[in-house]
C-alpha positions, -999 to +999 in steps of 0.1 A: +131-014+337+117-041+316+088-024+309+109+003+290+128-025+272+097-033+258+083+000+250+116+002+228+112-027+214+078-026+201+083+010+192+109-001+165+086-029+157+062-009+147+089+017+128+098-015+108+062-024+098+051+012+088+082+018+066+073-021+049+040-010+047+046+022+026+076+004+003+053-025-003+025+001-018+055+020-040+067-011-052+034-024-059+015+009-072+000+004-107+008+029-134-015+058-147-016+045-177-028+012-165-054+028-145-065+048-176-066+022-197-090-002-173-117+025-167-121+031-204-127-005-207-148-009-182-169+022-190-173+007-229-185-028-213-209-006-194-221+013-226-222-021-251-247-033-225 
């Protein structure tokens, strides 16, 4: 009986962290552009070298 009280309980738990997880990374996720923008700098820092 307790047992599946737990099971339930850690079940949802873990529902909880996933969905943080993914919102977290849409929240956070940088913009193309941005991403664009820092490999042509990096790649002229490699080339003025």
């Amino acid at each position: 009986m307790i047992a599946k009280v737990w099971k339930k309980v850690l079940l949802f738990v873990l529902i909880i962290a996933c969905l943080f997880n993914v919102i977290n990374k849409l929240v956070h996720k940088a913009s193309m552009e941005q991403e664009v923008k820092a490999s042509a700098e990096y790649i002229q820092e490699q080339q003025n070298k």
